[in-house]
Backbone bond lengths (Angstrom), bond angles and torsions (degrees), N, CA, C in turn:
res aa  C-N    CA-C-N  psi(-1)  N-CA   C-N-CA  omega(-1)  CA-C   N-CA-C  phi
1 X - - - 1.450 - - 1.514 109.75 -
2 X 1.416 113.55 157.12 1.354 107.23 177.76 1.495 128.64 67.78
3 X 1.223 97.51 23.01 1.602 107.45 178.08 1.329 120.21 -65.24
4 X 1.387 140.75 124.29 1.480 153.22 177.25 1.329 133.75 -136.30
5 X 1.584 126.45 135.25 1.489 99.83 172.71 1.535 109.75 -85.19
6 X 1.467 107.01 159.53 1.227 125.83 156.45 1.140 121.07 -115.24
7 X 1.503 132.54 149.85 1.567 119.70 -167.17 1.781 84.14 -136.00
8 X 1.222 87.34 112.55 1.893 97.79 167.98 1.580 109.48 -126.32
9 X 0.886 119.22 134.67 1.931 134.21 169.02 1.624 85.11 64.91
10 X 0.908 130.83 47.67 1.644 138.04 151.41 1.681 124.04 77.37
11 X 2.045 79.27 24.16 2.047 90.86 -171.61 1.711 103.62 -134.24
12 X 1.140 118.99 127.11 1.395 146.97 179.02 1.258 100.43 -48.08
13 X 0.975 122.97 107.66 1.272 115.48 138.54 1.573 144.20 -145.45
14 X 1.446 111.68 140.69 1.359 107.52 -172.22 1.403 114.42 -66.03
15 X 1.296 125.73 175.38 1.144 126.57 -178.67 1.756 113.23 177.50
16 X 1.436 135.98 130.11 1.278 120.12 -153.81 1.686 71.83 -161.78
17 X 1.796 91.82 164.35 1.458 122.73 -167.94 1.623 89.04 -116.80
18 X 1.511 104.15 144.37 1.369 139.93 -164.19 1.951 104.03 -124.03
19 X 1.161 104.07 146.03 1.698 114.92 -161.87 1.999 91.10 -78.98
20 X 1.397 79.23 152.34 1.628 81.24 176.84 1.459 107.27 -68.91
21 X 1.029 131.91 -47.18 1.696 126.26 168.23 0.821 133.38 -47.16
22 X 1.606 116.96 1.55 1.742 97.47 -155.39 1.511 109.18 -86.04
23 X 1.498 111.84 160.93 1.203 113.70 -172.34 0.923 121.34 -81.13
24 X 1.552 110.99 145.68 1.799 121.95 -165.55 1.882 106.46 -75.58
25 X 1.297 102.64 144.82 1.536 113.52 -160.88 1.746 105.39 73.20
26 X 1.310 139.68 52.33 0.993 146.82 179.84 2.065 100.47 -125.79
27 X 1.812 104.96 105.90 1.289 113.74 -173.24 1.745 93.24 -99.65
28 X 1.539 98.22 160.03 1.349 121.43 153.63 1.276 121.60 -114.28
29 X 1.666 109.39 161.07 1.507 119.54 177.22 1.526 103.10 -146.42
30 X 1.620 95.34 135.47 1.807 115.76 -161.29 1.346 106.13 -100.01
31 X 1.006 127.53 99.39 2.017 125.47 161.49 1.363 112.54 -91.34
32 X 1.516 109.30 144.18 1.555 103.32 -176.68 1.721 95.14 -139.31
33 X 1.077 128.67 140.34 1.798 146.06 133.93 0.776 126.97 -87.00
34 X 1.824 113.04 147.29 1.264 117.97 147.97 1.526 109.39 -87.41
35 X 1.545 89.63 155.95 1.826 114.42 -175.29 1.621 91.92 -53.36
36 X 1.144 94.38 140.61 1.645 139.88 177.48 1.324 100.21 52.65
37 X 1.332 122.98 33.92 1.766 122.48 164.34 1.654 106.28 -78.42
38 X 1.153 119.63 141.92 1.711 91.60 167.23 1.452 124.01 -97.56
39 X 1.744 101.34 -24.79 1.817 93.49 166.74 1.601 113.55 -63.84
40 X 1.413 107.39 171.04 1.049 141.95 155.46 1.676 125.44 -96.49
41 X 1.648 115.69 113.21 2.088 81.94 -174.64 1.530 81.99 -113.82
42 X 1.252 80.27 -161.28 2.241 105.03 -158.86 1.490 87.98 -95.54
43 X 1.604 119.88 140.06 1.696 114.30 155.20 1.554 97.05 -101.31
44 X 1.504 94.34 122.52 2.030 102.43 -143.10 1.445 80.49 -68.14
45 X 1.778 129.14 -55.16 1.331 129.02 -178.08 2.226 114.39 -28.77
46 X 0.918 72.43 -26.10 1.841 81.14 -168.39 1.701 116.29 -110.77
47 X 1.389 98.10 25.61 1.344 95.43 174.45 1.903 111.40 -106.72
48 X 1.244 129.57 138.24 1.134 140.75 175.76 1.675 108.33 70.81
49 X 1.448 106.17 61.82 1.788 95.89 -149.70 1.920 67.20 -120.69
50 X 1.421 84.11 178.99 1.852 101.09 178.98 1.390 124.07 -128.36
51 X 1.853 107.31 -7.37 0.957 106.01 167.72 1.389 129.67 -108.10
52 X 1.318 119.30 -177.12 2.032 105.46 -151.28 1.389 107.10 -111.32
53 X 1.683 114.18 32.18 1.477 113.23 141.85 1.398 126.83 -162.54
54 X 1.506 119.15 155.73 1.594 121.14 176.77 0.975 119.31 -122.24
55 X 1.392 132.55 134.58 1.544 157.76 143.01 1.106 113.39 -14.09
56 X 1.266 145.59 81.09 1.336 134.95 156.41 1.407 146.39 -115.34
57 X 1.765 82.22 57.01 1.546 114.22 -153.87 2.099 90.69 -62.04
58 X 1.103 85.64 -67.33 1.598 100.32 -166.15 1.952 100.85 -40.64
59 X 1.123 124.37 -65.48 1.400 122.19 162.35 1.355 130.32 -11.53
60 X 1.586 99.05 -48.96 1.337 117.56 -146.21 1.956 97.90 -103.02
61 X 1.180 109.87 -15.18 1.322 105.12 -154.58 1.503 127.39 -75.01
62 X 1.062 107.49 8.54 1.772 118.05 160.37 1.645 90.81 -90.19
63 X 1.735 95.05 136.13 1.531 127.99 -155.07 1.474 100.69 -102.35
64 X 1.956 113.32 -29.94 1.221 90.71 -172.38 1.285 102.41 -109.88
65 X 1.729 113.96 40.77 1.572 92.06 -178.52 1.729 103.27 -111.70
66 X 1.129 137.88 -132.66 1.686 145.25 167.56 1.275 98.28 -155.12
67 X 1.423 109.63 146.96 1.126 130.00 -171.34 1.574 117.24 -128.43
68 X 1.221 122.22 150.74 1.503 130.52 172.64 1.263 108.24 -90.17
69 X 1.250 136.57 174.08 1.683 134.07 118.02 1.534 91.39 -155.17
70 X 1.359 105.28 158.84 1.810 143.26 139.97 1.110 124.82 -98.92
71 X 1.457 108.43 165.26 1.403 110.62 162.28 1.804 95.89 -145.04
72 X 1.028 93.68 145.70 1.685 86.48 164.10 1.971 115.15 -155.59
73 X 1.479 108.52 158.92 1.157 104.77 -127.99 1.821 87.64 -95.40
């Protein structure tokens, strides 16, 4: 829940809060768009990962565009 980018030292990144319960061995996988794309693709680095954020500096790095991402668990 609560997933957002943050951009610190000039790199994107998502990052979202996870339930206090959740169950151990419980992976995520990160998709990101650009505005008015209609797919969604995989950030292959960030698929089946366990920790609660991804890099998607390189993705992201045109300044004047907007960007999507998810993650889901």
């Amino acid at each position: 829940k609560r997933a957002a980018f943050s951009s610190i030292n000039f790199e994107n990144i998502l990052t979202w809060e996870t339930e206090a319960d959740i169950p151990p061995g419980t992976v995520f996988d990160v998709q990101y768009k650009q505005y008015g794309e209609k797919s969604w693709l995989n950030k292959r680095e960030c698929q089946s990962i366990t920790k609660p954020f991804c890099n998607l500096t390189c993705e992201t790095e045109n300044i004047t565009e907007h960007y999507y991402a998810r993650v889901r668990a």
